[in-house]
Structures are given as structure tokens and as C-alpha cells.
C-alpha positions as CSV (number, residue, x, y, z in Angstrom):
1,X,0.9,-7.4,8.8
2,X,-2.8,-6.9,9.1
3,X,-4.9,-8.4,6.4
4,X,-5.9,-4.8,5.0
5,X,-2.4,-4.0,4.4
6,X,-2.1,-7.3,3.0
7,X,-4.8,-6.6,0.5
8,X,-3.5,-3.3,-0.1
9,X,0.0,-4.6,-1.2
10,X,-2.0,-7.2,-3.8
11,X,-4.3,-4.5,-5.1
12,X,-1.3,-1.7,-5.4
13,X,0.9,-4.6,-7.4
14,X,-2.1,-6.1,-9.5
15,X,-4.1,-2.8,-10.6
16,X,-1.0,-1.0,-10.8
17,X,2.1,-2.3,-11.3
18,X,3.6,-0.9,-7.9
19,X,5.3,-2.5,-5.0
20,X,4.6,-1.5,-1.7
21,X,6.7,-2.3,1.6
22,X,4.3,-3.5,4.4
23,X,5.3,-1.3,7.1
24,X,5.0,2.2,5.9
25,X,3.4,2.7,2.3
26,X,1.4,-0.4,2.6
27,X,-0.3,0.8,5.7
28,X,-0.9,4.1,4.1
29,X,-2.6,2.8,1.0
30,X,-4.7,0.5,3.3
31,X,-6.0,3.6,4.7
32,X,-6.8,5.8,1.2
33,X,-8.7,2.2,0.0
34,X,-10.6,1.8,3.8
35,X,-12.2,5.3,2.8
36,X,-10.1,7.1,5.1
37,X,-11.1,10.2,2.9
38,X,-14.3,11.4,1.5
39,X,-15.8,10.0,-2.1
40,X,-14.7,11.7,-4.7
41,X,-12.0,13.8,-3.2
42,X,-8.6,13.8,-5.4
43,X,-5.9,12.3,-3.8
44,X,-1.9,12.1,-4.5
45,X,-0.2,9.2,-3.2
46,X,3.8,10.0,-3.2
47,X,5.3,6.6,-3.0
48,X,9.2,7.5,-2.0
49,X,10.8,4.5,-0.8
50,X,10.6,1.3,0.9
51,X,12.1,-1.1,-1.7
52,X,14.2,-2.3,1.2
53,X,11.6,-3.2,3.4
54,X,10.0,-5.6,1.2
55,X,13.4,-8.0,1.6
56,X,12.3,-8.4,5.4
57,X,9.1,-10.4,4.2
58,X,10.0,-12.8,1.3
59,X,6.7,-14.2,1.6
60,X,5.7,-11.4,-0.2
């Protein structure tokens, strides 16, 4: 786990209220908050899954 995916999952969870697995969504809302796309573009994250994968890292 990188520390932008890291900080990804903590800013998801805090701001709003979602849980995100660190190997697929997490790394994909990394890169929409890294500015992956340009400023003021509207966005859609789908967030289908990966409540399973956050039972691999309990220090989560």
C-alpha cells in the first residue's frame, strides 16, 4: 500500500463515510484526488465492491 492510497482510504472514510479496499478502489480514488483529471471536470466514482478485501489488512 502506497502512502497515496493510504491517504485516499483516510479521506474517502473521513469526508465521506465510505470504505475503500486498498487494492482496487483505493488505488483509483488515489488517482481522481492526485489530479489525474482536469480541474473542474465532473466526475462519477462507481464504488462496486471490495468489502472483502479490506479483511486482508486489519490494520486498516
Amino acid at each position: 500500500m502506497t502512502d497515496a492510497v493510504r491517504a485516499a482510504l483516510e479521506i474517502t472514510a473521513g469526508t465521506e463515510g465510505i470504505f475503500l479496499d486498498p487494492t482496487y478502489t483505493g488505488r483509483a480514488m488515489a488517482a481522481l484526488l492526485a489530479g489525474s483529471f482536469p480541474r473542474g471536470d465532473r466526475l462519477v466514482f462507481v464504488h462496486t465492491g471490495g468489502l472483502p478485501g479490506l479483511f486482508g489488512h486489519p490494520e486498516l
